[in-house]
VONU-106364 format. One line per 4 residues: number of its first residue (from 1); their letters; for each residue x negated, y negated, z of C-alpha. Coordinates in steps of 0.5 Angstrom, whole numbers, plus 2048, in hexadecimal, padded with zeros to 3 digits. Last residue first. Example, Ala and Ser with C-alpha at 12.3 -4.5 7.8 and 13.67 -1.06 7.14 Angstrom:
REM residues 2
2	SA	7E5 802 80E | 7E7 809 810;
END
This chain:
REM residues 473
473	XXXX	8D6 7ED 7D7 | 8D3 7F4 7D7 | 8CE 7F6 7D3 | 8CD 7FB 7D7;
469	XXXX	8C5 7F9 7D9 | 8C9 7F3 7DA | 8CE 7F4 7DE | 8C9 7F8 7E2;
465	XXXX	8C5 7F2 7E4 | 8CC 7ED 7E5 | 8CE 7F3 7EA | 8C6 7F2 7ED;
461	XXXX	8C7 7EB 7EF | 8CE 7EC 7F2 | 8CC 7F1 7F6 | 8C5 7EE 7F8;
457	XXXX	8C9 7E7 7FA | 8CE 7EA 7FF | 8C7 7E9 803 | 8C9 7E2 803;
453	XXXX	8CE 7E5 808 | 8D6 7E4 808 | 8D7 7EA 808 | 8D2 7EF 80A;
449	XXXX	8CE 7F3 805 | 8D0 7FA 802 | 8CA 7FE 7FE | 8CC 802 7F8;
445	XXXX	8CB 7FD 7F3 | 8C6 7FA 7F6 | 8C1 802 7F7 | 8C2 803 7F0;
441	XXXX	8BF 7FD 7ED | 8B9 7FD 7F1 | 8B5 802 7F6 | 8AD 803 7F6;
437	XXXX	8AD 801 7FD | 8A8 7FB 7FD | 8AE 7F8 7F8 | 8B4 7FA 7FD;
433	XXXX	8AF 7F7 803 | 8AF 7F1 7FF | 8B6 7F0 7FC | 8B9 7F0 804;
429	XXXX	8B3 7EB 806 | 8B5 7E6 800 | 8BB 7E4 804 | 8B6 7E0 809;
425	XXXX	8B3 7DC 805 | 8B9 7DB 801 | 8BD 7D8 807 | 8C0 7D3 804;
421	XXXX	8BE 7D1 7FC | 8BA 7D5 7F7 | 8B8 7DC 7F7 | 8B3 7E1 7F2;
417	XXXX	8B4 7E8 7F3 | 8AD 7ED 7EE | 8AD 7F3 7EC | 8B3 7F7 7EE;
413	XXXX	8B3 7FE 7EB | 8B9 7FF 7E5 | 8B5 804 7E2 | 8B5 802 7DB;
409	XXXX	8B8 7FB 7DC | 8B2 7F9 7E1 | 8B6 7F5 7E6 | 8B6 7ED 7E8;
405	XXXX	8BA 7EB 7ED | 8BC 7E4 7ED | 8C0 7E0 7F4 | 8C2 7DA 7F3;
401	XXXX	8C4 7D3 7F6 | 8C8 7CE 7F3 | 8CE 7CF 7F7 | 8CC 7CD 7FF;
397	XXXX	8D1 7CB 803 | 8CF 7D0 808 | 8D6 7D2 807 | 8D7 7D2 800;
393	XXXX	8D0 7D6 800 | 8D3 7DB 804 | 8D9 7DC 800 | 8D4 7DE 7FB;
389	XXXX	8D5 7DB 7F3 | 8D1 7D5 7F4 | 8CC 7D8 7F8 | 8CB 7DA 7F1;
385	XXXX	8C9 7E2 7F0 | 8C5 7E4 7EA | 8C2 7EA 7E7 | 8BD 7EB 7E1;
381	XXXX	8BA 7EF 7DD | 8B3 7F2 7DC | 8AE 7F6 7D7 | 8A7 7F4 7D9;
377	XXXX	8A3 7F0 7D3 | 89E 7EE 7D8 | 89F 7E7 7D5 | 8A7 7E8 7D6;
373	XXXX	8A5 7EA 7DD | 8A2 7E5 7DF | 8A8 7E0 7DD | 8AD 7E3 7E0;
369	XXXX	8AA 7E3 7E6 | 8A5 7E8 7EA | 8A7 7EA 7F1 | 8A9 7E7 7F7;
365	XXXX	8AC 7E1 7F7 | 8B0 7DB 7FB | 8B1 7D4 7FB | 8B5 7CF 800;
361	XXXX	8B9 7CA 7FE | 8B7 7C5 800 | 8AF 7C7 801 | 8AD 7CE 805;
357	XXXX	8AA 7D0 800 | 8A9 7D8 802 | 8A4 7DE 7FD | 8A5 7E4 7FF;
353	XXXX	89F 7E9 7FE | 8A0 7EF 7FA | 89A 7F4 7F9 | 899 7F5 801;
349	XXXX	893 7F4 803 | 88E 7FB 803 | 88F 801 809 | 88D 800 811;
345	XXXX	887 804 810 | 884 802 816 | 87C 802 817 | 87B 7FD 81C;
341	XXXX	87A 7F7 818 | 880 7FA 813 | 885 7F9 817 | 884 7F2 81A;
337	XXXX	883 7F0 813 | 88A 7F4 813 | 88D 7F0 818 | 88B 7E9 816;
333	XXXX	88E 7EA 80F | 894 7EC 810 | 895 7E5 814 | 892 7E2 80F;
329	XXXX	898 7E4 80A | 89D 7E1 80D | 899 7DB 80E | 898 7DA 807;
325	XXXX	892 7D8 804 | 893 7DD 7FE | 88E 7DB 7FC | 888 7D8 7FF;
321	XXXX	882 7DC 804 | 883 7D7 809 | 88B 7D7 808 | 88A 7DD 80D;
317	XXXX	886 7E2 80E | 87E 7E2 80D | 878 7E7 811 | 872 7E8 813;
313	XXXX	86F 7EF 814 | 86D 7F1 80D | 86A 7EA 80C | 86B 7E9 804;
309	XXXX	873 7E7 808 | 878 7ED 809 | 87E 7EC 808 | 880 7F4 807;
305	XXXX	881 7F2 800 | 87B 7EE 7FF | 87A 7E7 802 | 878 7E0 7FF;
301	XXXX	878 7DA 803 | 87D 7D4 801 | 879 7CC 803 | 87C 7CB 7FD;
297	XXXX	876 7CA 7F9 | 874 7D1 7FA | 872 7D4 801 | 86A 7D6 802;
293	XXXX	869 7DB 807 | 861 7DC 80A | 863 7DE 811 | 85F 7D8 814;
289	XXXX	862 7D3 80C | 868 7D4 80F | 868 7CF 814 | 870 7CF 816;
285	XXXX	871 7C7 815 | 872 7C7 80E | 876 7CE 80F | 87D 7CA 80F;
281	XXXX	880 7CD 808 | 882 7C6 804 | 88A 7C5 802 | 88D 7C4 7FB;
277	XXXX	890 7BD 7F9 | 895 7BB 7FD | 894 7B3 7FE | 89A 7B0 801;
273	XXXX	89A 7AA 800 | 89E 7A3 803 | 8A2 79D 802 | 8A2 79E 7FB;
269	XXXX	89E 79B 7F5 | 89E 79F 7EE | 899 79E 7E9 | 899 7A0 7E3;
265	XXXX	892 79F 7DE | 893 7A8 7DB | 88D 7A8 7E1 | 892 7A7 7E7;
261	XXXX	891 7A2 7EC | 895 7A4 7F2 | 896 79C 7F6 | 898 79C 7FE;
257	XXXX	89A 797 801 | 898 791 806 | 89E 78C 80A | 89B 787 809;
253	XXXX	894 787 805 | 88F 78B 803 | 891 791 7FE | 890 798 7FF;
249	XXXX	88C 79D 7FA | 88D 7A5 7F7 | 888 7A6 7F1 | 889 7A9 7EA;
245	XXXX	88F 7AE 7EC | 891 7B3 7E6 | 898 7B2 7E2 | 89A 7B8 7DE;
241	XXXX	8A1 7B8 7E3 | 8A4 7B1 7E6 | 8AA 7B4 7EA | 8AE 7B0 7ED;
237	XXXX	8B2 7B2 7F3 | 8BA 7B0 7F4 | 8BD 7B4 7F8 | 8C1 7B7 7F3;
233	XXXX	8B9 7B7 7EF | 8B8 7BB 7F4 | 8BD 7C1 7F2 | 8BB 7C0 7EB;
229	XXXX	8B4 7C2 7EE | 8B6 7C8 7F2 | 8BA 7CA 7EC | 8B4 7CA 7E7;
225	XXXX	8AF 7CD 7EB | 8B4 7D4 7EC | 8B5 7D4 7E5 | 8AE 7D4 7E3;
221	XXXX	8AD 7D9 7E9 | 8A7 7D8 7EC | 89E 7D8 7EC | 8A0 7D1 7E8;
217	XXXX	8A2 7CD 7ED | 8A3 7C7 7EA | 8A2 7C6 7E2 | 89E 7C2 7DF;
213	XXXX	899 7C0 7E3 | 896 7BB 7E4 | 89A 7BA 7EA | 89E 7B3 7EE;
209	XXXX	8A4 7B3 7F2 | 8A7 7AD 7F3 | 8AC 7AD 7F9 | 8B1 7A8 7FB;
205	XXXX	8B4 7AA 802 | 8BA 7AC 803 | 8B8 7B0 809 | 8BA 7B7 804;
201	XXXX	8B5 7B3 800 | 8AF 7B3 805 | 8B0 7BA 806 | 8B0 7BC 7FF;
197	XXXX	8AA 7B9 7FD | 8A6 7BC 804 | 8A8 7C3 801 | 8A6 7C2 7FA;
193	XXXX	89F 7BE 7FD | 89E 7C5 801 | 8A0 7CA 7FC | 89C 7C6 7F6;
189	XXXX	89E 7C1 7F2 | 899 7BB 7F5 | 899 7B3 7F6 | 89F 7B1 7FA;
185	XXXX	8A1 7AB 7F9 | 8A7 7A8 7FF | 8AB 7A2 7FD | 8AE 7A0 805;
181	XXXX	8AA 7A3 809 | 8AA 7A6 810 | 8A6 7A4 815 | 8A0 7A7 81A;
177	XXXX	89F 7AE 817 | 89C 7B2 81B | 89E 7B9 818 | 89E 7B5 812;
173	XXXX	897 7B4 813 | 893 7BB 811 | 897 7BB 80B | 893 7B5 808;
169	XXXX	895 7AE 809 | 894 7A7 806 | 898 7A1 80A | 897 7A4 810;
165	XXXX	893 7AB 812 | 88D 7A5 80F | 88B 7AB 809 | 885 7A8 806;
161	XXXX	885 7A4 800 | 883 7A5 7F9 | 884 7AC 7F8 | 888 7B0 7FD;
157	XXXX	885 7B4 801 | 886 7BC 801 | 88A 7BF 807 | 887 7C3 80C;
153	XXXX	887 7CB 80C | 888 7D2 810 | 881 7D3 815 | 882 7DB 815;
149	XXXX	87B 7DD 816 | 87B 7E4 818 | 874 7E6 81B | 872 7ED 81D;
145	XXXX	86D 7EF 822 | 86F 7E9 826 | 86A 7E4 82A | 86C 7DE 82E;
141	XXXX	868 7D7 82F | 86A 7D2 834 | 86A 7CA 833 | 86E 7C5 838;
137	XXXX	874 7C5 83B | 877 7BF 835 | 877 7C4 831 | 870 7C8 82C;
133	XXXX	870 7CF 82B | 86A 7D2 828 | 86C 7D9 825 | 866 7DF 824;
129	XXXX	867 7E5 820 | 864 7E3 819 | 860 7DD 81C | 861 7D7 820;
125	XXXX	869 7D6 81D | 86D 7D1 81E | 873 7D0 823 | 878 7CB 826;
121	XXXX	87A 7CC 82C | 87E 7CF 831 | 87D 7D7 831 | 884 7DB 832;
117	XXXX	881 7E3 835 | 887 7E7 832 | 88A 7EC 837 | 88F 7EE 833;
113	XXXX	895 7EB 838 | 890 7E4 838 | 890 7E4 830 | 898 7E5 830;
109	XXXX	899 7E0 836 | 894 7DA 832 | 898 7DC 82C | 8A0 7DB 830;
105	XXXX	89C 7D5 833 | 89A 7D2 82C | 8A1 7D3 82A | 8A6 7D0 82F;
101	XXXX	8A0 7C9 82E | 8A1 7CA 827 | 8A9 7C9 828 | 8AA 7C4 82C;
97	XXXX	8A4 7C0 828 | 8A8 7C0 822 | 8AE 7C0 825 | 8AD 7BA 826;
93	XXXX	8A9 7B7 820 | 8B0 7B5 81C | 8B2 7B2 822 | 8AD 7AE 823;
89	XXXX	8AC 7AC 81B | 8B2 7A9 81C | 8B8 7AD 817 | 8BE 7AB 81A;
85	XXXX	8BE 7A3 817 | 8BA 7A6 811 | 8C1 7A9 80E | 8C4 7A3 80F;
81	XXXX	8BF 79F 80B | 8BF 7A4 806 | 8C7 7A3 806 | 8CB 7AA 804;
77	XXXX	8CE 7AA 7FD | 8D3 7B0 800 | 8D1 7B4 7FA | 8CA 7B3 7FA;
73	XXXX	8CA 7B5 801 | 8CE 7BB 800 | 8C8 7C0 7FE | 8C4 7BE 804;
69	XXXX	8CA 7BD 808 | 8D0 7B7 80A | 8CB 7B3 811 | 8CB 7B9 815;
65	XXXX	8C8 7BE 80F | 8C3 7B9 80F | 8C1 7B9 815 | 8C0 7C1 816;
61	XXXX	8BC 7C2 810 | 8B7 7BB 812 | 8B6 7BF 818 | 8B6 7C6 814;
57	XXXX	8B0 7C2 810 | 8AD 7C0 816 | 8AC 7C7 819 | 8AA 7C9 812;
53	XXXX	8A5 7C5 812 | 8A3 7C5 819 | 8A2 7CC 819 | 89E 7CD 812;
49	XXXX	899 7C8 813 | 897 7C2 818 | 896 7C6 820 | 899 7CD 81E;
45	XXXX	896 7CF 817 | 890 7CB 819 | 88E 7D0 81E | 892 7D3 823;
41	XXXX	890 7D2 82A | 88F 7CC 82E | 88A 7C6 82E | 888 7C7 827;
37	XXXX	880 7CA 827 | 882 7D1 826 | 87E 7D6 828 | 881 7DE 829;
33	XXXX	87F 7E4 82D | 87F 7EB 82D | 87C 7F1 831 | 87F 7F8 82C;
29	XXXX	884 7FD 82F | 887 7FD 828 | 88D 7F9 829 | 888 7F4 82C;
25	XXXX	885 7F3 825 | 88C 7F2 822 | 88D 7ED 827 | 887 7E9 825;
21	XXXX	888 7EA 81D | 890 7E8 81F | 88D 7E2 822 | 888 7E0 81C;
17	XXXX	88C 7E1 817 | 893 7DE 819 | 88E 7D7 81D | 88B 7D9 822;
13	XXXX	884 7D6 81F | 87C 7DA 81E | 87E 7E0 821 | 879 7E5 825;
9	XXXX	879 7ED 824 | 875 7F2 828 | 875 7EC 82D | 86E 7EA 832;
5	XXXX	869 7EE 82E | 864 7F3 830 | 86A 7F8 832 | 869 7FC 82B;
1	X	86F 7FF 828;
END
């Protein structure tokens, strides 16, 4: 490695891509560095994604377990208004800003352990191994002989009026949010609009969910989706599906409001929006055209299977490049871009990713879904386990969860596990690391599980499986 440059790999973000980049580098002996043009380490995951929005949601789990419990609350016909009286927005954010401020210093202590050099500022690119850095100190140029750009994304904009961070609003603002709203619409079916939607509800909210599409979700289990949205419709969310945004708009007048107009003529009106509609890759600023990459429409970039751009030595990890645009998977994207750079087979991507939705309830899956297989024609059966029917479920007081197994009915190998309810995203990792052995049927029916777990779940799962390959009732 020629010693002609200032790093042997430099990272453009330190968000999960591009701080595993810079730190698998250094494991390699390799002069690394990271840009970041936020005031402290860890990217847009860290300062307005995934950290604060699952710290909020645990925030918003917390309170509502206080005043009777999410699945409780209709039961206990809470009052909205004394649910909000709990819920001010500054002690909702607190935690928010506790817990990001303890992990940007946990990142910044991993990068200074492995001796990665951290750049302030915000950079482009002069030529393909040269990076101007511009901050508030002034301007400096840097040159790597490998490049990771790993920028992450922004939300889209809302049509007919830009987010204000008050009355209209993107994901980006509700780490910032300044109140809460009485009547909430939010404009999006996907993760982060199912995520916030659900949120907002267990605040006893009134919250409108608007999406063109038919069905939400359509990547996961059908029976899975269908329970999320019944348990939200209990905490009274409206969904308004086949139904695509014309423009958004806010009225004059005391106090002002939000308008969604649809293009079926609908209009809806509320306190606020929030539009969560897609999100855009952050190259716009990066000065692509030097080193001759040209992202689509989306700002996305577009690699091979070593994330490599059309410039051999310059790279793209994480939601940059679009699907799976997951953290987790970001993360392993990083180090083995890493890896690849310096010559390092380090063994392809796994084939199954674990898929979290950390909504209320929490959804879960690794693997096709019933649906997929069915279209591919591969033999299955089913095995279910209700919370319902575990003890553990009865003490959380969750008893609409459900864990599904899917195994091929001709060699019992597990083929996909879907979750619903508490602490799905967690219980999927035992089904995991089955699936990405090889195992199945055989290995649950014989295993033990601790009692009471939601593990127990996988026993009583695989059981209902083996009945009905019996043909057991």
């Amino acid at each position: 490695m020629t010693t002609d440059y200032d790093f042997d790999l430099l990272c453009i973000g330190s968000g999960p891509a591009g701080q595993r980049a810079a730190i698998q580098a250094a494991k390699l002996g390799k002069r690394a560095a990271v840009v970041e043009k936020r005031p402290s380490m860890g990217g847009g995951c860290l300062d307005r994604g995934t950290i604060p929005s699952k710290t909020l949601r645990e925030t918003v789990w917390s309170l509502s377990q206080s005043s009777g419990g999410f699945n409780q609350a209709s039961a206990l016909h809470l009052d909205g208004a004394n649910m909000r009286q709990h819920a001010s927005v500054e002690a909702l954010l607190q935690r928010v800003g506790t817990v990001g401020r303890h992990e940007s210093k946990v990142i910044e202590q991993q990068l200074f352990r492995n001796e990665v050099q951290m750049i302030r500022g915000e950079a482009s690119f002069v030529d393909p191994h040269t990076l101007l850095v511009s901050s508030s100190e002034g301007r400096r140029t840097v040159t790597a002989e490998n490049i990771v750009i790993a920028v992450g994304t922004y939300p889209a904009a809302p049509p007919g009026v830009p987010a204000d961070g008050d009355l209209i609003l993107t994901s980006d603002d509700l780490v910032r949010l300044r109140r809460l709203p009485k009547k909430l619409v939010v404009v999006g079916g996907g993760i982060i609009g199912v995520e916030y939607a659900s949120m907002f509800a267990a605040l006893q909210i009134q919250v409108i969910l608007v999406d063109k599409r038919d069905r939400l979700l359509e990547f996961l289990d059908r029976e899975s989706v269908d329970e999320l949205m019944q348990q939200m419709r209990r905490q009274r969310v409206t969904f308004r599906l086949g139904e695509a945004v014309e423009r958004l708009e806010v009225t004059i007048g005391n106090p002002r409001q939000a308008v969604v107009h649809l293009e079926s003529g609908k209009m809806i009106v509320a306190d606020q929006i929030l539009f969560s509609v897609g999100r855009i890759g952050a190259t716009g600023r990066l000065n692509l055209d030097a080193v001759g990459l040209r992202p689509d429409d989306r700002g996305r970039l577009t690699v091979d299977r070593q994330f490599r751009t059309m410039v051999p030595h310059i790279f793209a990890v994480g939601d940059v490049i679009g699907y799976p645009s997951l953290a987790s998977t970001s993360f392993l994207q990083g180090r083995l871009a890493a890896s690849y750079a310096f010559g390092v087979d380090p063994g392809p991507m796994v084939e199954h990713l674990p898929i979290g939705i950390y909504s209320m309830p929490e959804v879960s899956a690794i693997g096709p879904p019933e649906h997929e297989l069915t279209q591919k024609k591969v033999p299955y059966e089913t095995g279910i386990a209700r919370y319902g029917e575990i003890a553990r479920g009865q003490i959380l007081g969750d008893d609409s969860g459900f864990l599904k197994l899917l195994f091929h009915r001709e060699d019992q190998r597990l083929l996909g596990i879907h979750a619903v309810g508490t602490g799905a995203t967690e219980l999927i990792h035992i089904g995991q690391a089955v699936l990405e052995l090889g195992g199945g049927l055989p290995y649950f029916l014989r295993s033990v599980f601790n009692y009471p777990t939601l593990a127990e779940c996988y026993k009583v799962a695989a059981l209902n499986a083996f009945n009905k390959l019996m043909g057991c009732r």
